[in-house]
Each structure stands twice: as C-alpha cells, then as structure tokens.
C-alpha positions in Angstrom: -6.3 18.9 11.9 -5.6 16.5 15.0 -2.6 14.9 13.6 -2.4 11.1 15.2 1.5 10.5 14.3 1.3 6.6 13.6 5.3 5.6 14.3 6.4 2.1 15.1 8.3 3.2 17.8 8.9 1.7 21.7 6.2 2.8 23.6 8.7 3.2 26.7 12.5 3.7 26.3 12.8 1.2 28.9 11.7 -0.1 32.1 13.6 -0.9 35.7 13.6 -4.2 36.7 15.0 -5.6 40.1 16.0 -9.2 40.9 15.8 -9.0 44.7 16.5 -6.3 47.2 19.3 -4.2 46.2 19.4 -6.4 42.8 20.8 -4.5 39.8 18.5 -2.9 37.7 18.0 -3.7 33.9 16.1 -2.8 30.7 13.4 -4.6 29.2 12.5 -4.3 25.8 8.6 -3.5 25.1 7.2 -4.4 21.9 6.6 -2.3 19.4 3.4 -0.5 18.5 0.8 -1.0 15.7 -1.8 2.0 15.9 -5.1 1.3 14.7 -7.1 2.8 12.1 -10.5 3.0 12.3 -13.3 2.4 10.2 -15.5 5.6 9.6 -12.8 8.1 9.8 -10.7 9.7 6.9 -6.7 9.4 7.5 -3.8 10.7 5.1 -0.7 10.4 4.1 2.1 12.5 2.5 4.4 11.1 0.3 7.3 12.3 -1.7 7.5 10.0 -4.9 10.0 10.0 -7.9 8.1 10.9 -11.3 6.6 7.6 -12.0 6.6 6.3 -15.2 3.5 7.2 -16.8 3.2 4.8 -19.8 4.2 1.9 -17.3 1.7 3.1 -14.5 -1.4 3.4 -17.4 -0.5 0.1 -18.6 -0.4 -1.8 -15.5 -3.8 0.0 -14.3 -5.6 -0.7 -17.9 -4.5 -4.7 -17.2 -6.2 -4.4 -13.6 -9.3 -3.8 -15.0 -9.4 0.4 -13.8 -11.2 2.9 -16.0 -8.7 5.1 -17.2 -9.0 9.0 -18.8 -5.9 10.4 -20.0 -5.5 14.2 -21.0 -3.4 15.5 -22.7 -3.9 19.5 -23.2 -8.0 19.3 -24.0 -7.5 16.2 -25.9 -8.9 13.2 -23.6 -8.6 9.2 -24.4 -10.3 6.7 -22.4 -9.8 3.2 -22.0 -12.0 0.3 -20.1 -9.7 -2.3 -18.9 -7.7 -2.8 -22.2 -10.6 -1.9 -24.0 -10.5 1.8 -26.0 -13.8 4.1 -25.2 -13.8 6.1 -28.4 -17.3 7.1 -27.2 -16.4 8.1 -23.7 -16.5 12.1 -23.5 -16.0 14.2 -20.6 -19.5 14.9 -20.7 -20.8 11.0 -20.5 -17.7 9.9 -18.5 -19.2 9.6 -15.2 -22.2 7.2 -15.9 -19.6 5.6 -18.4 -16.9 4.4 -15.9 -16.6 2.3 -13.5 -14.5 2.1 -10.3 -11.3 1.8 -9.5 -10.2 4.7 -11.9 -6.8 6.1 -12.7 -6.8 9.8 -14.3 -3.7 11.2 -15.9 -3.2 14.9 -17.0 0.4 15.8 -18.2 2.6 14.5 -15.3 0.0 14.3 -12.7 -2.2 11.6 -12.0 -5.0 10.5 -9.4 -5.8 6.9 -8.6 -9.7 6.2 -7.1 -9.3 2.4 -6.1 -10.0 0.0 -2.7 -8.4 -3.4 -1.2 -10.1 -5.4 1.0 -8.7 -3.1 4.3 -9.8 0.2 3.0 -10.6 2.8 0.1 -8.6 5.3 -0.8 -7.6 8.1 -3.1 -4.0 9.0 -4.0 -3.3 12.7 -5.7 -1.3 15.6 -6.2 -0.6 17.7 -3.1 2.1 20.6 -3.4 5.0 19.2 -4.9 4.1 16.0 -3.7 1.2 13.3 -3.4 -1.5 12.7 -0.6 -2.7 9.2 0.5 -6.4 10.1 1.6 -7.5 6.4 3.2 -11.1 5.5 4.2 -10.7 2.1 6.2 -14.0 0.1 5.5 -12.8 -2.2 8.7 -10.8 -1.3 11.6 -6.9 -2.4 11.5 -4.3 -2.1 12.1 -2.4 0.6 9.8 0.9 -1.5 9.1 -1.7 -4.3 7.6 -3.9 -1.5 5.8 -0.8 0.5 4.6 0.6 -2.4 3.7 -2.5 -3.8 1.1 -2.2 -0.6 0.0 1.7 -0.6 -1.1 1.7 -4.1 -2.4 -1.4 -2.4 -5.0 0.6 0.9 -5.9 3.9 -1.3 -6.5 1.7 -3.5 -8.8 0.3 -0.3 -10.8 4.2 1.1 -11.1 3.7 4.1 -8.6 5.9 2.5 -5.7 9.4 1.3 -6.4 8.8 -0.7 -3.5 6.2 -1.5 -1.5 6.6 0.3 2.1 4.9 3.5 3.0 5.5 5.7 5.7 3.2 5.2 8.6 2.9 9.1 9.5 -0.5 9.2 9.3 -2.7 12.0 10.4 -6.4 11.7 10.9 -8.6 14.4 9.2 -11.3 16.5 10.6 -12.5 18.3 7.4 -14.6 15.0 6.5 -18.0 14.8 4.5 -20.7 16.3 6.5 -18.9 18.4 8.5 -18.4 21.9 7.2 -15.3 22.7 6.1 -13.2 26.0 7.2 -12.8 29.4 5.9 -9.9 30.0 3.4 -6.8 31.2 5.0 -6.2 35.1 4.9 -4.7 36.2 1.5 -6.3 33.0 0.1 -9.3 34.5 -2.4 -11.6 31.4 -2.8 -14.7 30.8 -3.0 -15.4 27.8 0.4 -16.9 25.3 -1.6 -13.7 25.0 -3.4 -11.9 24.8 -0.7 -13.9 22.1 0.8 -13.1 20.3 -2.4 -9.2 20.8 -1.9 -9.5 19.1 1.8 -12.2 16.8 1.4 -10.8 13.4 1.2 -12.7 12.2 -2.1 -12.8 15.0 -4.7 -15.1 13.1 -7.1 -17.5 12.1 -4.6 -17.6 15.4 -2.8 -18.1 17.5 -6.3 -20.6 15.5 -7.2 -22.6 16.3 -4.4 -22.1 19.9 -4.3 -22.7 20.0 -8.5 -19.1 21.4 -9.1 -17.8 20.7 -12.5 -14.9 17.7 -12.3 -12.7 17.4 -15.9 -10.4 14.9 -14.9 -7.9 15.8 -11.8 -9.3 19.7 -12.8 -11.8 21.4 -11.7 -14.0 24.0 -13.7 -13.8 27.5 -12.0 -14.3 31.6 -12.6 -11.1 33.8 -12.1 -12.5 37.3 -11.4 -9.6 39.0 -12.4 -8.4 42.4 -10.1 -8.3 44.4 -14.1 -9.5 43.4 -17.4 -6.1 43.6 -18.4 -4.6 41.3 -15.6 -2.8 38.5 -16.3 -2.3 35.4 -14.3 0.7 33.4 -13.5 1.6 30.6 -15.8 2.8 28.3 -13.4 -0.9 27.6 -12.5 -0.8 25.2 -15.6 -4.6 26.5 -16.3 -6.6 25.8 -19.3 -8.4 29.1 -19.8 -11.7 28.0 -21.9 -13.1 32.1 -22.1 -12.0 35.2 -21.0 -14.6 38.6 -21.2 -13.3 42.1 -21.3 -14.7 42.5 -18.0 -12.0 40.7 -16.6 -13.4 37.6 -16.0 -11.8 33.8 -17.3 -13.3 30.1 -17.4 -10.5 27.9 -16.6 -9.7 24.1 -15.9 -7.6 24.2 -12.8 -5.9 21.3 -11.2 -7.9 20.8 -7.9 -4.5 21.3 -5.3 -3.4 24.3 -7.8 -6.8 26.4 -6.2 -5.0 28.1 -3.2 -2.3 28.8 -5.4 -4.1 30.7 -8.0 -6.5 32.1 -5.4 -3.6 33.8 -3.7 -2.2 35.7 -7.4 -1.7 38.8 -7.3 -4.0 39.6 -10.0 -6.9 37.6 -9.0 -10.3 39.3 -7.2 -11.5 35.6 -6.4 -11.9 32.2 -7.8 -15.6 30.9 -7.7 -17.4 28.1 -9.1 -19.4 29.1 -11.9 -23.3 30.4 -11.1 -24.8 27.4 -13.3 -22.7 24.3 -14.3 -21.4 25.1 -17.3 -21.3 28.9 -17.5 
C-alpha cells in the first residue's frame, strides 16, 4: 500500500534569514501542515482503543437512530433506533435495516455510519481497530478526522475526541483486484479481498459471500478428518463431515489467522450460499 503519513508537523525545520549583508541569520517558523484527503479514494487508520464499554456504546448508538444487531454466541437481537426487531433474522436483516449500523459480537463490534465530511467503517484489525474512511468531499483530514471523533466520543468508543492523523491511503479499493494471499496464508482470494476491502458489507454483497454480522460464512478443508483447529479463532463451527471438512462463522480479520493453522488445507467460501 502507498502509505501517505498525514503528521502535523513543520514542513521545514527552519529557514535562514539575513537582515542586510553580513546580517545575522535567524529561524522562521513555517506553519504547520493540514494534508488533504480526497474524495474518491479509501484512507485508514489504525487505532489502539481501551475495551469500550459495550452496553454504554449500544445505548448511545440505539438513541442515534443506528440499526443495531447484537450476537451473542448464535443468539442475535436487533433493535431499530430504540425500537426492538423481534422479527429481524439474519436472514431478512439486510432489506430490514437501515444505515448507519452498529454490530456487536462478544467484545467486538463494527460501526457502518457517515458525517457530513466522509463515510466510514470502523472494525476489528489484529488486536486493534481500523478506521477505513471514504471522504464524500475533499478536506482537509484534521476537519474530516475531526467530525469523525466528535461522532465516536458521542456513541462511547472515544474517551476523547482526537484521533491520530497517521493515515495511509489504500490501493486494494473496489474495482481494482485485490492481491494474492501471502505465502503460508491458505485462503481462498475472494476472502481476502474481503479482509482489505474498505467496506466488508458492501464488498460481500457484491461478490455473494455470506455476511452474519462482523462474521463471515466460510469452508475449512481440514489437512485430516481428524484435525483440529485452534480455539483462539473464536469460530462458530455450524457442520463438520467425516471428510474433514467444517462450516464455520469466522470473524472477517480472524481469516488469515485461521488460514495459516497448521491443520487447515484452505479456507473457501462455500460453492452455493448457504452450503
């Protein structure tokens, strides 16, 4: 990725000035720098937040009017606004809510909303979170990141409002093809696409992949019928054959994770939704 480091830093350390000939010189200060994010390209950033407080962050986001899903294990509420959605399945859930969305899944969430400076995704990454940001109008990224701090402070994510300005644009963006897992890495490359693209909802509904929440469905072709996983890929295994083949719910950044276990073949997308 070209990585466009977005600092507010002096754009000189200094500069020479001379008052007359022989004069003695001196520093002048240059103002800082406000880079510029533009509208049309896909930028992130990585954060490193304390747990949030779950119960606090659903609450504020149900008052704002998001669509919220909450999982816990296979069990899934929904709410709409303040409103419950005892109706609301994971199989109707994407004609029945609307945008901005909030998903929770044990201690992980993923927050689909837009302020008036851009769009953005914020989600698991590592031990961490990503900020994926589409601008919808060029600005500068203090201003944009700055909308977008006062909003996460107001749903309970941020303690405060200031985020980092490392930024990096991205280059695996929708319609460009995205790259070949690394070595070691047993994936199937639509997956990974879906890891790196920067919306995963809109980018699996394009490419029919199976969304449940901040999961994904897959196929673990295991290297033995009698192989067993990791359980730190906090996996929800729906089938397993004697063949040596499991239907899990994965968390979407655990893929390269499980894909590189030593008793995994490959991890695929099923051959029809739903099988």
């Amino acid at each position: 990725m070209m990585k466009v480091f977005l600092w507010l830093s002096w754009a000189m350390l200094a500069a020479t000035s001379f008052s007359g000939l022989g004069g003695e010189p001196r520093e002048l200060a240059l103002a800082p720098t406000d880079p510029v994010l533009l509208a049309g390209r896909y930028y992130r950033v990585l954060l490193s937040l304390p747990a949030p407080d779950l119960v606090a962050v659903i609450e504020a986001a149900k008052q704002a009017g998001f669509s919220v899903r909450i999982a816990e294990g296979t069990r899934v509420s929904y709410f709409i606004g303040m409103t419950p959605c005892p109706d609301c399945t994971p199989e109707n859930e994407r004609t029945r809510l609307g945008f901005p969305q909030l998903y929770v899944d044990g201690t992980l969430l993923w927050l689909r909303a837009e302020e008036t400076l851009a769009r953005y995704n914020l989600r698991p990454f590592g031990d961490g979170y990503e900020l994926m940001i589409a601008p919808k109008v060029t600005a500068g990224a203090a201003a944009t990141l700055g909308e977008i701090g006062m909003r996460l402070l107001q749903l309970k994510v941020l303690r405060e409002p200031t985020l980092p300005l490392n930024v990096e644009q991205l280059s695996v963006v929708p319609g460009v093809k995205p790259p070949r897992p690394p070595d070691g890495v047993r994936l199937d490359s639509l997956l990974y696409g879906l890891m790196l693209m920067p919306d995963w909802y809109d980018f699996a509904l394009q490419n029919r992949l199976e969304l449940w929440g901040l999961r994904v469905r897959v196929i673990v072709e295991l290297v033995s019928p009698e192989a067993q996983v990791s359980s730190v890929h906090n996996l929800i295994i729906e089938a397993r054959s004697p063949s040596g083949l499991m239907r899990v719910l994965v968390p979407i950044h655990q893929l390269t994770v499980l894909a590189s276990d030593p008793a995994v073949k490959l991890v695929r997308p099923p051959f029809q939704p739903g099988i």
